[in-house]
Each structure stands twice: as C-alpha cells, then as structure tokens.
N, C-alpha and C positions, 0 to 999 in steps of 0.2 A: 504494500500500500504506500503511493507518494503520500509524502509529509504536508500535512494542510498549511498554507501560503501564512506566513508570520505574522502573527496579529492584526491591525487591518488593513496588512498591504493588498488586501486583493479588491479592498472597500473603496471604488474611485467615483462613484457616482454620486454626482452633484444632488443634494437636499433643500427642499422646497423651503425657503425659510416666512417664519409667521412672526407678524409684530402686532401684540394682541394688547388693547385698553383693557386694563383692569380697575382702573378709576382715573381719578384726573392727577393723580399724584405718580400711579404705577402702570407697568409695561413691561412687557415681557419679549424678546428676541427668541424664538425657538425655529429649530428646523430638523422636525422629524427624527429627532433621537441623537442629533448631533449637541455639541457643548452647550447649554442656554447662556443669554446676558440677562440681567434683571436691570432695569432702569426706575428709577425715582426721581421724581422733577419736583423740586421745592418751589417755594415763593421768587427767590433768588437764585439758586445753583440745581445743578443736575448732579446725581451719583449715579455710578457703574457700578455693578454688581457682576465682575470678573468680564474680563475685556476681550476675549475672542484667542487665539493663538498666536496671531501675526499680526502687527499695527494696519496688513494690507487689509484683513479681514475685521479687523475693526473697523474701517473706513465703512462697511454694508453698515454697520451697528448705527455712525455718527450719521451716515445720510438718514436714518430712519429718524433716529431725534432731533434732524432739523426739520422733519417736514412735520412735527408736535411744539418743539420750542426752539427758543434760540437762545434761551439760559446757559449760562456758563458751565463747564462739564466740570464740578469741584475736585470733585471726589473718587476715587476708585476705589473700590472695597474688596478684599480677594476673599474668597471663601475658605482658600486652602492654599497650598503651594504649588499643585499640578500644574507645569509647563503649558497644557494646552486651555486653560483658564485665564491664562495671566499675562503672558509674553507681550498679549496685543497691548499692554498697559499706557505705553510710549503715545501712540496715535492722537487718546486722548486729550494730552496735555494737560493732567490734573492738578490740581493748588499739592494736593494729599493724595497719598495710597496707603489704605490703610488694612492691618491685616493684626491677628492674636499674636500674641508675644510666642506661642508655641508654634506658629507659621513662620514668624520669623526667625528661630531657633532651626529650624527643618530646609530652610532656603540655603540655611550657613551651613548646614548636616550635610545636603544630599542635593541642592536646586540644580549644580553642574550635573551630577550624575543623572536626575528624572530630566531634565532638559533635554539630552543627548538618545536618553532610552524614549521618550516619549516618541521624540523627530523622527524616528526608528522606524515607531509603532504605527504612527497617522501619517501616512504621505498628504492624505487629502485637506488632515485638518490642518498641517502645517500650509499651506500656500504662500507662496513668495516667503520664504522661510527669511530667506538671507536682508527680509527687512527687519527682523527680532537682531537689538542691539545688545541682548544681553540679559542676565537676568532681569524678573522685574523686583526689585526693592521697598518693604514700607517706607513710609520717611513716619508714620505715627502707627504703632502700637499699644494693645490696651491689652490686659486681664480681665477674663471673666466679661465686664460687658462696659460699654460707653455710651452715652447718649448725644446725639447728633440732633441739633434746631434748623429745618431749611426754613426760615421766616417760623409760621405758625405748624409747621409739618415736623412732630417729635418721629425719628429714627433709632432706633435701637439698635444699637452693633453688639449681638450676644456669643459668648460661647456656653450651649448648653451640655457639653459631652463627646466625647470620644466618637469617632462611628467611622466615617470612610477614612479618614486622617487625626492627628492628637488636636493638629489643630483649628477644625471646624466650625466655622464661622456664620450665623444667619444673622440675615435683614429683617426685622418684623418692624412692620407701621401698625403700634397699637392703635391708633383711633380709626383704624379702617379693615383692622384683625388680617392686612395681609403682610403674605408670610416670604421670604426668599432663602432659600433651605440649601442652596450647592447643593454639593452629591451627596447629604445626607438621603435624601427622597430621591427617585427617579423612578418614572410614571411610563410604562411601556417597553424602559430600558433596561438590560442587563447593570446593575450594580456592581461598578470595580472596585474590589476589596483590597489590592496589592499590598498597601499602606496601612489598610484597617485595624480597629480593634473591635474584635468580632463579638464578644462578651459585652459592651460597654454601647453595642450600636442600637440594640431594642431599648435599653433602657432611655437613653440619647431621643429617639425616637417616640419614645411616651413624652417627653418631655415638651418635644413639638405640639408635640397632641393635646397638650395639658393646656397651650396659648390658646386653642380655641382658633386656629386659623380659618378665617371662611372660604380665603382664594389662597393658592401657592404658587412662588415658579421653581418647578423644583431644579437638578441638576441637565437633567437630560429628560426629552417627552415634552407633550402637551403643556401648557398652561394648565391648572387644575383652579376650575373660577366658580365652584359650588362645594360648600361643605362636603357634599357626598366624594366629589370626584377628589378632595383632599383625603376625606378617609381612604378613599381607596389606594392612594397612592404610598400614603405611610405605611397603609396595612399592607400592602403589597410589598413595600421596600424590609420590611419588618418580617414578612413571612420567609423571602428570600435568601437573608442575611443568617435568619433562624435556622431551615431547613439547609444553607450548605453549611453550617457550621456542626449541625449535629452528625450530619452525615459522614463530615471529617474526623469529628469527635470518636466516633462510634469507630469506624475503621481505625482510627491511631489507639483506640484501645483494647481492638483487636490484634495489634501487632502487623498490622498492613504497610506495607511499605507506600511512597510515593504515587509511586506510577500505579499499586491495584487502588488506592484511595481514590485518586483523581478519576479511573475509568470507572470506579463502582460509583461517585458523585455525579458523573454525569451521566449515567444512567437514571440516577435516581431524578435529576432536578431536568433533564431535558424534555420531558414529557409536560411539567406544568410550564416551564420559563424559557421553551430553545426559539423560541419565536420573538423573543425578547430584542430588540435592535442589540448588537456586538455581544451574544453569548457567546457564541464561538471563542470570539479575540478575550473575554475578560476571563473566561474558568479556569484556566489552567495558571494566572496569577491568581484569583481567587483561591482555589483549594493549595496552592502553594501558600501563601501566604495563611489559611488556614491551619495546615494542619502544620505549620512553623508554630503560629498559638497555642492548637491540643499540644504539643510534643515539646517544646525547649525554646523557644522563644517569643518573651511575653513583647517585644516591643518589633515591630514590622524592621526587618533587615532592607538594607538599601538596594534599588533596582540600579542596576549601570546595561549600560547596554550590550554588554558581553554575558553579565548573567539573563538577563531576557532570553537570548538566543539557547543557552542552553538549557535550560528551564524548558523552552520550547519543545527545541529536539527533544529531551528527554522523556517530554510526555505526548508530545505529537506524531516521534517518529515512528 
C-alpha cells in the first residue's frame, strides 16, 4: 500500500470563504473548514481575532472590513501560537498584538520549530508564504484575563483552561453573550490535538459552556449564530476530544504499542468523525500526541518538521 500524501499536501482546493454579521459589533471570516478570523469593531478601533497565515491572505480579511468600516484595525489578539493563525499579523498594522503570557512562553519554546512544521503541512494555507517576515510577536500580555473598552463595547480577553494548547485564548463580548473560542471549539472540523492537553480540554470546554454563549466563531467551520448550533458545536468538540482520548487510554493500558493504538483509534472514531474536514491530516498527530499523555509525557513534546515526517511514515506507511 503507497503511503497516504503528508498531511495536507494533497488538500489544494480553493474554499469558498463567508463573512457573516453577527451583530453590529461582531463578524466572522470563515471558509469551509479552513483557519476562521473573528472581527470586533468598537466605537473607535477594530480587533482581529488571529490574522490569516500570510499578511497576503490577510489582505481577503482587510478588504472585507473595509467594505463594514473604516475604523482603525487596533488590535490583534492571537488565540494560541499556531503558525497558521498568526503569521498574517504584519498586514494589519496593529497599535497591539496581544496574546496569554503562556502563548508567549511557547513562541520562545517552539514558534521557529511549529512555523517551519506547519509550512510543511498547508501548502495551500501558506500562500505567498515568503510574504511572512517572521514570527509574529505580542508586544502586550496578560494572565488569566484582561479587559478591553472599544468606546462603550467591554471585551474580554480570557484564558479559561488548557485544551488545544497551554495557552488558549477566547474573545467573549459579555453584553451580546458572543463568544470567539480559536480551536478550543471546531464545528464540522476535525480537532488538532498535536499540542493538547487532553484531560484538561472537557473541563476547558464546560467552562465555555458555563458563559452562556448564544452565537460563536469557533476555530474552524461555520459560524455557530443560535444557542442550539453552539451547543452542538462544544458538544461535539467535547465528545471528540473525549472519545480519542479514551481510546488511546485504553490501548496504552493494554500494553499497545504506537502504531496498533493509532490503527485501532481510527477504526474506532472514523465511523462517527472521518467526514470531518482534515481527519485524515490531524489523527495521526492526535493519537500521537495522545497517547504521549496516557504513557510519559504530561506536557505536549515539540513538533519540528523532521519529527512530522517520521511520525508520518511510521504510522502511515
């Protein structure tokens, strides 16, 4: 059997992209399962809610918020540290980029190494790559949560918990109960765990839950703009996260090595989630980076892009 093509280098096809109202404050960039942006437009300034992967791919983001405002773009807020979230930061030209003190500990850890593994992984979502100058950097950092005034518009920059990365970052606009969740949440789409802490993501997850969000945008998928279609999207993100984890559990405490775990995990979860946009590309970092948690390491090991490939090989080939 040839070796299935390396994560999503085989994924070239252009996605439809949607720029959805969700009140006169919030907006959503989504396309079909690719990166989301969240947008917030204050009284005064605009904020980004992680900026596309290349400042060229930014540029689709800014045309869409000049044809809603012509507010100055203040702010950029990262969710997390992943490469293909963040890079497009530049394009902008924000006052701030602001990000948890445990994202900016992870930029200085590993952002050269996930930069170069990520470019690797997305041919499609890097575009015009060689416009990314570099990492992107906060210039402001908070603990635990901050509050942001755009005019009479209170933002909340929180971290509620561990889940797809240590340092996990949501947007909530309490007076309008919406919510911007990164890849904690992902609505239709396979959930990448590489980084995760797998224990720590349900609980993370109620957490969300507990705000009472009526609309979200989550990391990747739809807009989710009714109560309902939020629960679904948590519960779904939550059932996932649940379900590979026990599966990994249970095999590493049957004495399974690697490679029988990962093929008896995707047996087990491709029936409910193979239809999920990038299953394929994310399970075999998933159940690695899993059953790294069951077995000997409580904190996610660094991706470079020489371990990708063999990780690959080893369970793909």
């Amino acid at each position: 059997m040839s070796e299935k093509k390396f994560a999503s280098q085989a994924d070239l096809e252009e996605k439809k992209v949607s720029f959805d109202k969700l009140s006169d404050n919030a907006y959503a960039y989504t396309a079909e399962g690719d990166p989301n942006t969240g947008i917030v437009i204050g009284d005064d300034a605009v904020m980004v809610i992680d900026t596309q992967a290349t400042p060229v791919m930014a540029q689709d983001v800014i045309r869409r918020i000049r044809e809603v405002t012509d507010k100055p773009i203040k702010y950029v807020v990262m969710s997390h540290y992943h490469a293909v979230r963040v890079l497009g930061a530049t394009a902008y030209q924000p006052e701030h980029i602001i990000a948890s003190k445990d994202t900016y500990d992870l930029i200085c850890e590993r952002g050269e190494a996930d930069m170069k593994s990520e470019i690797e992984r997305f041919p499609r979502l890097f575009r015009s790559v060689e416009s990314v100058p570099g990492l992107t950097w906060p210039t402001m950092t908070f603990t635990g949560e901050m509050t942001l005034w755009l005019g009479k518009l209170e933002v909340k920059i929180m971290q509620v918990g561990r889940g797809h990365t240590k340092g996990d970052t949501i947007v909530w606009l309490p007076q309008q109960k919406i919510l911007f969740s990164g890849d904690l949440v992902e609505y239709g789409a396979t959930p990448y765990a590489g980084d995760a802490y797998f224990k720590d993501w349900p609980k993370t997850l109620d957490a969300l839950e507990a705000l009472k969000p009526e609309k979200l945008v989550p990391g990747r998928g739809a807009a989710l703009t009714t109560p309902a279609m939020v629960k679904e999207g948590i519960d779904g993100t939550r059932a996932f996260v649940s379900e590979l984890y026990q599966a990994v559990q249970k095999a590493a405490t049957e004495g399974k090595d690697l490679n029988s775990t990962y093929k008896q995990t995707m047996d087990t979860l491709r029936p409910k989630y193979g239809q999920w946009v990038i299953f394929d590309h994310c399970m075999p970092f998933d159940v690695t980076r899993a059953y790294d948690e069951a077995t000997q390491y409580a904190d996610p090991r660094i991706w470079t892009a020489q371990r990708d490939k063999e990780m690959w090989h080893a369970l793909e080939s």
